[in-house]
C-alpha positions in Angstrom: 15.6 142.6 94.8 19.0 142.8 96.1 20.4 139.3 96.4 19.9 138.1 92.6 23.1 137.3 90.0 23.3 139.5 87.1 23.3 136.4 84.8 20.7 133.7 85.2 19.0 130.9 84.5 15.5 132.2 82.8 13.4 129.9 84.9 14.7 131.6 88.3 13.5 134.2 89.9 13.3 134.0 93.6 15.6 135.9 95.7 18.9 134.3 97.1 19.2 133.7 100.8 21.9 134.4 103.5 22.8 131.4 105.7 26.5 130.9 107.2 28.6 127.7 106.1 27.7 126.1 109.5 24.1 126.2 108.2 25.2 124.3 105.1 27.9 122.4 105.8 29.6 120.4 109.1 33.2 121.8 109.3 36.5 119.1 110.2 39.8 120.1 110.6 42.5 117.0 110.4 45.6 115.7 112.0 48.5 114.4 111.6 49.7 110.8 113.0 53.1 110.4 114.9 56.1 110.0 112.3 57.8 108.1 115.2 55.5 105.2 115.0 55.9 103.0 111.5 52.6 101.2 112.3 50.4 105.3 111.8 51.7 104.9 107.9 51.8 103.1 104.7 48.4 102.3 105.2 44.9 102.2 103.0 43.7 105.7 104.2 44.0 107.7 101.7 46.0 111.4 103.8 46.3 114.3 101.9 48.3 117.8 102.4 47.2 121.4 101.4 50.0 121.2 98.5 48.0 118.6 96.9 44.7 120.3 96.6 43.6 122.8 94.4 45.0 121.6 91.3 42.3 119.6 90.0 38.5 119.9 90.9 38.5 116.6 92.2 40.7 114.6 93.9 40.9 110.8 95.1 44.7 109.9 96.1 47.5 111.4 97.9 51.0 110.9 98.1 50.9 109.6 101.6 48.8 107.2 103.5 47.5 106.7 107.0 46.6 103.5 108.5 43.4 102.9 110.8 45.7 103.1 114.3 47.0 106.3 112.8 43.7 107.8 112.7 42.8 106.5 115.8 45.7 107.9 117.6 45.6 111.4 115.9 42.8 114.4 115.1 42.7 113.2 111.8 39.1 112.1 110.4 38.0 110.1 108.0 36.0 112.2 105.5 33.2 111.0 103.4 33.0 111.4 99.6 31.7 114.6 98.1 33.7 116.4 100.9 34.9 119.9 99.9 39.2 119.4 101.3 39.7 123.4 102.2 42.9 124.6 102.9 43.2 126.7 105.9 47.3 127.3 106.1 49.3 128.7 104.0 47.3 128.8 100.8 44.4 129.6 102.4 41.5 128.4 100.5 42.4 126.5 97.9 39.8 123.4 97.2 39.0 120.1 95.8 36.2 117.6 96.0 37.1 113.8 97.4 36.0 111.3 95.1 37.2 108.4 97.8 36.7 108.2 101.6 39.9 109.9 102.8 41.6 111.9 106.0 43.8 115.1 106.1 46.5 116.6 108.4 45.8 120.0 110.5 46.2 122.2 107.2 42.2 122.0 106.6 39.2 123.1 107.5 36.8 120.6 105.2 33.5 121.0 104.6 31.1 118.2 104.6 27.6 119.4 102.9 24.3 119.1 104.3 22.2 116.9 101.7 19.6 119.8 101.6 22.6 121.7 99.5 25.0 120.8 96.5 28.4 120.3 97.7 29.6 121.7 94.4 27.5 124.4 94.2 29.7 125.3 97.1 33.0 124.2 96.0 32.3 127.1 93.0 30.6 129.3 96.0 34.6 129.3 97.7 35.6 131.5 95.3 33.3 134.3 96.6 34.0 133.7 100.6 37.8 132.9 100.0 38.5 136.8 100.1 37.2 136.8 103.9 38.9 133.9 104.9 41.9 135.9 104.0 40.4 138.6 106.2 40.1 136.5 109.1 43.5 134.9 108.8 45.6 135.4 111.6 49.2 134.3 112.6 53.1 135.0 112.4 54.7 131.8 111.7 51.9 131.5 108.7 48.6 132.4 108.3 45.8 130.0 109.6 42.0 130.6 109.7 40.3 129.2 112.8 36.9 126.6 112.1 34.8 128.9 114.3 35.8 131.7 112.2 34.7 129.4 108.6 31.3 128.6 110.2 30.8 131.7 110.7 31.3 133.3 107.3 27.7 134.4 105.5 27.1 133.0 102.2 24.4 133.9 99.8 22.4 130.8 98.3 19.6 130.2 95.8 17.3 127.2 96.0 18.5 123.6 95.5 17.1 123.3 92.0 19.2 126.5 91.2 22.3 125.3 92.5 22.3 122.0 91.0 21.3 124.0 87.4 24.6 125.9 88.1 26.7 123.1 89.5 25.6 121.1 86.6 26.2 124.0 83.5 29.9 125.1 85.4 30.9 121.2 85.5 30.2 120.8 82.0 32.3 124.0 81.3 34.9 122.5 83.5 35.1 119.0 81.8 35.4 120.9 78.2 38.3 122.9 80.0 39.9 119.7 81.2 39.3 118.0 77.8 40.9 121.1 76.3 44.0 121.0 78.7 44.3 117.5 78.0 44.3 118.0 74.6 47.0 120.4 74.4 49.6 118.2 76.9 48.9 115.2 74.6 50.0 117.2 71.4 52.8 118.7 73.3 54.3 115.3 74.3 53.5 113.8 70.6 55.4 116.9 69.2 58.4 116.7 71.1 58.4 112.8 70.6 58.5 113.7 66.8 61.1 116.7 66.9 62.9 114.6 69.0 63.1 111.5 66.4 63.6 113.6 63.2 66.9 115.4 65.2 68.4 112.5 66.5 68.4 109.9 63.5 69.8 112.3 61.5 73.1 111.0 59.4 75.3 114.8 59.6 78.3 115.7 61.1 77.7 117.0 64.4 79.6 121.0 65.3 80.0 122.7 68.6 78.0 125.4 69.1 80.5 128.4 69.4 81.2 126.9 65.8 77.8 127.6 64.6 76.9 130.5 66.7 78.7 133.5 68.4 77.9 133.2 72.3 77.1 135.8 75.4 75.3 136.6 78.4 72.8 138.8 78.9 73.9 142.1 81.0 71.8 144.6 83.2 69.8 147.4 81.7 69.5 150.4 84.5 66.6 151.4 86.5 65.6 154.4 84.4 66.0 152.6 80.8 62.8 150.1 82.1 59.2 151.0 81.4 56.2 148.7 82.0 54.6 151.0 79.0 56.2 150.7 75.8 55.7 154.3 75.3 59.3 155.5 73.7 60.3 155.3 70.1 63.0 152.6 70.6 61.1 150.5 73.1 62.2 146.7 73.2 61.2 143.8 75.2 63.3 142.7 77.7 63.5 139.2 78.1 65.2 137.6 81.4 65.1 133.4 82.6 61.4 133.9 81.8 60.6 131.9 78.4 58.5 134.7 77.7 58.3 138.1 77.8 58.5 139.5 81.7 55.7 142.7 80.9 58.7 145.0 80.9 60.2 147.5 77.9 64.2 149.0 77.4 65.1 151.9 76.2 68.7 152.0 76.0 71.3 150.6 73.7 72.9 149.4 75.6 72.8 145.5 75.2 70.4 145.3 72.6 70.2 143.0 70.1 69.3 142.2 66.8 66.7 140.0 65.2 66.9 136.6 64.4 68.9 135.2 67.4 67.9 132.2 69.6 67.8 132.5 73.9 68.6 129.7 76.0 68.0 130.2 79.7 71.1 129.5 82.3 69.0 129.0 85.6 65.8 127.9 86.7 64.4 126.3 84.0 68.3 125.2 82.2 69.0 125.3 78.9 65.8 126.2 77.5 66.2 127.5 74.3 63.7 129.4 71.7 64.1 131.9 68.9 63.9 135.7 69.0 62.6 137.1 65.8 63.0 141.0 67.3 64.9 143.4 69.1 65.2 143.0 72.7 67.2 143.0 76.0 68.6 139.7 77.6 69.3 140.5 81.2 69.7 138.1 84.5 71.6 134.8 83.3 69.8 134.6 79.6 72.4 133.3 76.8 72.1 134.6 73.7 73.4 132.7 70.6 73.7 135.0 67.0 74.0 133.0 63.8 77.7 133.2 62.0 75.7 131.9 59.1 72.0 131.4 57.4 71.3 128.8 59.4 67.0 127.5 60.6 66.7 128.7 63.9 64.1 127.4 64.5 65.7 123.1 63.4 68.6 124.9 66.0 65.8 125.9 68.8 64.6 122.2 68.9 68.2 120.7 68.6 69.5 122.5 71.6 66.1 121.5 73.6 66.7 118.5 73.2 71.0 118.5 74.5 71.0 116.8 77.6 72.7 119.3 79.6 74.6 118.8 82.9 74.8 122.2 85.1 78.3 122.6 86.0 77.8 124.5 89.3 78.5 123.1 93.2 76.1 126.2 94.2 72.8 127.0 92.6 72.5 124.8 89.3 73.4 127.3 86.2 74.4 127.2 82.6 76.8 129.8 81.4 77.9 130.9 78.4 81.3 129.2 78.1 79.6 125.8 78.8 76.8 125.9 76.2 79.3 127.2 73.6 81.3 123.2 73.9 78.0 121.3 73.3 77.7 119.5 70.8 74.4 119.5 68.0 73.3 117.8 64.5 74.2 120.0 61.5 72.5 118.9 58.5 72.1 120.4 55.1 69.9 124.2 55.3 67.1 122.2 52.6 66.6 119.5 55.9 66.8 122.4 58.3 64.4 124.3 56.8 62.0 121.0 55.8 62.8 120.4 59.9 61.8 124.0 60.9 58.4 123.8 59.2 57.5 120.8 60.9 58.5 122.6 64.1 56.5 125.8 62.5 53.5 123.8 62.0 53.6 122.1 65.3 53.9 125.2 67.3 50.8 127.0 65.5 49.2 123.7 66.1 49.5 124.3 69.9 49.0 127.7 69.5 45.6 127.5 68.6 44.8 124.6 71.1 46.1 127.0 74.2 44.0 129.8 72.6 40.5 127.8 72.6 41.9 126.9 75.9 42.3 130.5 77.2 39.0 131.6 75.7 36.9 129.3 77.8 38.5 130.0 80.9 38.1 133.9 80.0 34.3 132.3 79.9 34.4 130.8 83.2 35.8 133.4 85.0 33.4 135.9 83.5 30.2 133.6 84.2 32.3 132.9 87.9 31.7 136.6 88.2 28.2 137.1 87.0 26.3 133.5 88.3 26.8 134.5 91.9 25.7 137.3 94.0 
């Protein structure tokens, strides 16, 4: 038999069938009420935007609300709970299942499941028919997928007790990934509520930072000194605003620099600083601060986080060099930076470890994602 899944439940066996998502599901686009007229807004209908979807396997509020003239005197429809919100603009695709009664603007194409099938059966189905809704996309401005063009795409289904087995075992999977998530954001916010507390009561006398640290840009590292292999013998990371590494390697010396040094990143994300324990190249507005002294980066790291920095740009918001060097931070005793750092240390290994359990079972979802459908 062709249409079977490579992984199964044992107590399955019949073939999956072919119907398109017209056969399964009544497809609704939305609208969107006139701006013009106060009395369309502000109401109890609950109105949501592509942006908003996606995120989250469910969904029940959105940022802006309709009232019951404005979905009178509009396309928009009011959409019944258990109703798959699909994008059809811009990020084509993208999903979430309404846990209230609730309208959209023209961004969607939403699909409203049949009772003979389980509507989140088919919300994890999307990922396998969002490729050809990509296909079938169309447009200059943006791309848009027309509803005739959804109904019409095939989908390949098992029976109802097989979808609900799956829609039950992937929704469990997703609740420990949620959990998981959860779990990480809370220890993030607790930790950064304690590093925060132990740096700002200290009693120390507080030190500039071109006092503490000598201060420079980052400069640019030429074409033919970047690999995306770190192939050569004196290959080095090179590090730009990205917190992390960007997947790319130097070769050159020009630029380079030492061990034990801390970043702090002077747009997008300002002012965010952490501590680089090898060689590597800072390129594209990355500050880079060396130690005059033996000094805890990582007490430093958190103590420069935690600067409440003001961009002193009238273009694009940016932090250079000169204007981090004037800050001011706490500098107390090495014995409390250290007993500082390992707190900091221990926190981060902490979350470390959460974001790896947390990896690992998406690494499972996606791989029974792959394997659970045909």
């Amino acid at each position: 038999m062709m249409n079977v899944p490579k992984l199964r439940f044992k107590e399955f066996t019949d073939e999956w069938s072919t119907k398109r998502i017209c056969d399964v599901a009544t497809v609704t686009g939305g609208g969107t009420p006139s701006t013009d007229n106060s009395k369309y807004w502000n109401g109890d209908i609950q109105w949501f935007t592509p942006s908003e979807i996606g995120k989250t396997k469910y969904i029940s509020n959105s940022s802006r609300t309709i009232t019951k003239d404005g979905l009178k005197n509009s396309s928009a429809k009011l959409l019944p709970i258990g109703t798959i919100l699909l994008s059809s603009r811009a990020t084509i695709g993208e999903a979430s299942i309404l846990t209230n009664v609730a309208s959209t603007n023209q961004g969607f194409q939403s699909l409203i499941v049949d009772e003979k099938y389980n509507n989140e059966f088919i919300f994890y189905l999307k990922n396998k028919f969002q490729k050809e809704m990509l296909i079938k996309a169309f447009g200059s401005t943006f791309l848009e997928i027309s509803k005739s063009n959804i109904e019409n795409i095939k989908i390949i289904l098992p029976t109802l007790n097989e979808q609900n087995k799956i829609a039950n075992f992937l929704s469990l999977l997703d609740k420990k990934i949620e959990l998981q998530t959860k779990k990480i954001e809370d220890l993030k916010l607790y930790t950064q509520s304690l590093i925060k507390s132990l740096i700002y009561n200290l009693n120390c006398n507080k030190k500039r930072i071109f006092e503490l640290f000598t201060v420079s840009a980052g400069g640019d590292i030429k074409k033919e000194h970047i690999s995306s292999i770190k192939t050569k013998t004196f290959c080095y990371p090179i590090y730009s605003n990205n917190l992390d590494k960007d997947g790319l390697y130097g070769y050159s010396n020009i630029y380079k620099i030492k061990e034990n040094s801390i970043t702090i990143t002077g747009r997008g994300e300002i002012g965010v600083a952490k501590v680089r324990n090898g060689f590597y190249y800072p390129i594209v507005r990355l500050i880079v601060l060396i130690p005059k002294k033996n000094y805890n980066l990582k007490y430093f790291q958190e103590a420069i986080n935690n600067i409440k920095i003001i961009p002193e740009s009238t273009g694009i918001p940016q932090l250079t060099a000169p204007q981090i060097s004037n800050y001011f931070v706490n500098v107390p005793t090495i014995d409390i930076q250290n007993k500082i750092g390992t707190i900091i240390e221990i926190k981060e290994k902490k979350i470390f470890l959460e974001e790896l359990k947390l990896k690992k079972l998406q690494e499972l979802k996606k791989g029974l994602m792959q394997n659970m459908f045909v």
